[in-house]
C-alpha positions, 0 to 999 in steps of 0.5 A, spaced: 466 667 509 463 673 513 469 675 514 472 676 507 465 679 505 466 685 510 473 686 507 470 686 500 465 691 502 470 696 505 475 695 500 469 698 495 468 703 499 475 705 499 476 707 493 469 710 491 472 715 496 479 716 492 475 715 485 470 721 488 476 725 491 481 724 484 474 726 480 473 733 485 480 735 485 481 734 478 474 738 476 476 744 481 483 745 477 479 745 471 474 751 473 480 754 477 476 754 483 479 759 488 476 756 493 479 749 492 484 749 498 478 750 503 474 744 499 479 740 500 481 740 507 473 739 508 473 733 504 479 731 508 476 731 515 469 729 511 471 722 509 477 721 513 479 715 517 474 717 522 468 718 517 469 710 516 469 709 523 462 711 523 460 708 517 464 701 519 463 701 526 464 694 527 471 694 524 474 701 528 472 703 535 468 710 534 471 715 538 464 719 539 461 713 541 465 713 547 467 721 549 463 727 549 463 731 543 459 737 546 460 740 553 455 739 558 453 746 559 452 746 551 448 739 552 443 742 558 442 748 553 440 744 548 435 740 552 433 745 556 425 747 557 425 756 557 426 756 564 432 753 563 428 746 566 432 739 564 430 732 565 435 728 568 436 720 568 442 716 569 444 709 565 450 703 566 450 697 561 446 694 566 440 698 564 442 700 557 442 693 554 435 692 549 429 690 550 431 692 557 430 698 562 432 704 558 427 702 552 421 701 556 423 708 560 422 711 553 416 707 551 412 711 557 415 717 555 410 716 548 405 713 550 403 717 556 399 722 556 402 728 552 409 726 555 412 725 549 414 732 548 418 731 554 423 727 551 426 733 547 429 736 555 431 728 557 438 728 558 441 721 559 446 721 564 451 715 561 455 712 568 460 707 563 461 707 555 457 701 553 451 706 556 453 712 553 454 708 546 447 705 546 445 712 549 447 715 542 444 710 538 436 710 541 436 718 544 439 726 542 440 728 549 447 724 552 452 725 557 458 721 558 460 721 566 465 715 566 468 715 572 476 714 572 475 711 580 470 706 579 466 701 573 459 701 574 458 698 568 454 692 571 449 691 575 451 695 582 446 692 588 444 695 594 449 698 599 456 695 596 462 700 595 461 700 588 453 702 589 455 707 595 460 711 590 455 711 584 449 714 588 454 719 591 457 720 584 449 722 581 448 727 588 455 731 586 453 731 579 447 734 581 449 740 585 454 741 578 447 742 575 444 747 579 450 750 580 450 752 573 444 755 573 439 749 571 433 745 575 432 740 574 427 733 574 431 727 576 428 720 575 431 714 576 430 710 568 424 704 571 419 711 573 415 710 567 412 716 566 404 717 565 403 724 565 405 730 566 408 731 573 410 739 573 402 741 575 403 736 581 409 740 584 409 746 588 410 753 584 414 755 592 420 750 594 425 748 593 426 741 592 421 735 592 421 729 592 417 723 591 416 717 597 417 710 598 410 711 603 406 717 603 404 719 611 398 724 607 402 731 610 407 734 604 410 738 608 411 731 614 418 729 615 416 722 617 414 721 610 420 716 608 423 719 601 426 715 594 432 719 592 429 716 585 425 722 583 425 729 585 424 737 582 429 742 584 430 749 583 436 752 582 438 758 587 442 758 594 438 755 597 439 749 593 445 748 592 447 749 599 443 743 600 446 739 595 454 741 598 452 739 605 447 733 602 454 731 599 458 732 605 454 728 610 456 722 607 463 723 612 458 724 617 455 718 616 459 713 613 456 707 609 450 710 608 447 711 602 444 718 599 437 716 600 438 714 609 442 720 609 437 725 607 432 721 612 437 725 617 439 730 615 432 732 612 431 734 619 437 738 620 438 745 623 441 747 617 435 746 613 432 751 616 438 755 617 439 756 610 431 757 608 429 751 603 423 749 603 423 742 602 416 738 599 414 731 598 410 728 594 404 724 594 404 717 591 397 719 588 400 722 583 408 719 584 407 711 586 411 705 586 411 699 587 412 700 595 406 704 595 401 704 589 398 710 585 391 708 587 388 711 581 390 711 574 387 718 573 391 721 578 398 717 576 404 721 573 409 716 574 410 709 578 417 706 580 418 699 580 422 701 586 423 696 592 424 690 587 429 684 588 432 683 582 432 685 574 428 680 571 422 681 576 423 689 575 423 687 567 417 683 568 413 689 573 415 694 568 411 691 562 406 689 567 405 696 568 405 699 561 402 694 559 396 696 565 397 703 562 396 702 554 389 698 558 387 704 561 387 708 555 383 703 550 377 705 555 372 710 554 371 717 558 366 714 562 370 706 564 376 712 566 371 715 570 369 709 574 376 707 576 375 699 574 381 699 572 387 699 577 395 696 578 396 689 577 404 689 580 407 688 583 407 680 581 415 678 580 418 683 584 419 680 591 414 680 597 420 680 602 423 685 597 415 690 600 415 688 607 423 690 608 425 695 603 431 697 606 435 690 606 435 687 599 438 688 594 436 694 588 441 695 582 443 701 579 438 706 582 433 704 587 
């Protein structure tokens, strides 16, 4: 019966659109309008069979659902900050669903403290079709990188060969950003996003970067960085960075993006080469590893070091739910501080105490 109504409707729409189309052609011959040709060929492409894609999307496969309808340089000039900033997150199916990680990333962005403005430069990096599809639905800003090697539609968890060729597909994508002239922030989708974080960063380096644990020195390489979240400039030095952050991946098969650079961060290049890297503190830039201690401090928190996508749904409504908490408050409870985390809870002690052997999907 549902069946035959969907029928029904379509039909219908049909042919109010020839009645619409004999109705125009016959008023442009009366009026002899010299345009006609010109509006005839707009009505044709307008309400074509892929108009009807869009209107019926359950009956046919929408092509502009699945493909790029703009190039990148276009979609990176259209979210771009006026010094050609861009924020860059990246999706799969896993993430994408509703009511899942995507949805409660965006919901940061609008209840935090004037972040919202910051959802006009976000693109939304879509690793499989099911991603880019929800992508248009819920954002303006979308970019299809499906990948003809490898289906990264479900959940990609720690360290196998589907996880590793993601993490190193999102590095070479990046230094295809910056070769174009953009910097970029990027931030995984579970970083919920409180507050600014550009004041945060250090107007001179070149490339920052938020930790799993923080030593209290910005410029000491033993702080161990999360790949999740970083603010790179482009110019030469950022880029030769990236070529060889890319290219270590020979020098250390079987390793992932992030445990490279904990080799390469202290490699001669990067010195030969002139980039000042920087790392952030997680005051401003915590996460489950390592807690943002003050809730008038926090830019943003990472539900990383998270065993499972249940628990990091749940630690992830905790945390908003703690956020919309701090902003009910009046200006001297805020002051106190009496307000702190309560995550994680679901997200796995084990997963805490020995963040390198468990299993993260999608990104860390």
């Amino acid at each position: 019966m549902l069946r035959e109504s969907k029928t029904i409707h379509l039909r219908r729409a049909v042919a109010a659109s020839f009645f619409f189309a004999t109705v125009s052609l016959s008023c442009l011959v009366l009026l002899g309008d010299v345009d006609s040709h010109r509006f005839l060929s707009s009505f044709h492409s307008s309400y074509s069979l892929s108009g009807f894609t869009r209107i019926f999307p359950s009956v046919y496969n929408d092509p502009v659902a699945t493909s790029n309808e703009y190039p990148l340089e276009k979609i990176l000039n259209d979210a771009a900050m006026k010094d050609r900033t861009v924020i860059l997150t990246t999706l799969n199916e896993a993430w994408a669903t509703p009511n899942s990680v995507i949805d409660l990333f965006l919901e940061s962005f609008r209840i935090g403290d004037r972040t919202s403005t910051f959802l006009n430069h976000l693109v939304i990096i879509a690793l499989d079709q099911k991603a880019f599809a929800r992508c248009q639905v819920i954002h303006t800003h979308c970019f299809s990188l499906v990948s003809e090697e490898a289906d990264f539609h479900e959940e990609a968890y720690f360290m196998t060969p589907r996880y590793l060729m993601m993490m190193w597909k999102r590095i070479d994508f990046l230094r295809t950003v910056l070769e174009m002239g953009y910097n970029f922030v990027f931030t995984d989708a579970d970083i919920m996003w409180f507050r600014d974080p550009f004041p945060q960063f250090d107007l001179h380096a070149d490339f920052q970067i938020a930790c799993d644990h923080f030593t209290g020195g910005f410029d000491d390489v033993q702080n161990r960085p999360n790949g999740g979240f970083n603010y790179v400039k482009s110019n030469n030095r950022s880029i030769e960075f990236y070529k060889f952050w890319y290219s270590s991946r020979e020098t250390y098969p079987g390793y992932h993006d992030q445990d490279v650079l904990n080799f390469i961060k202290v490699h001669p290049f990067i010195t030969d080469i002139g980039l000042k890297m920087r790392f952030l503190d997680t005051t401003n830039f915590g996460g489950l590893c390592e807690p943002s201690r003050d809730l008038n401090q926090v830019c943003t928190m990472h539900a990383n070091c998270c065993l499972g996508m249940d628990s990091k749904l749940h630690d992830l409504r905790i945390m908003l739910q703690d956020w919309k908490h701090y902003l009910s408050l009046p200006p001297s409870l805020k002051r106190l501080s009496v307000v702190s985390w309560r995550v994680p809870q679901k997200c796995s002690i084990e997963s805490l105490l020995h963040p390198n052997s468990t299993e993260k999907s999608v990104e860390e």
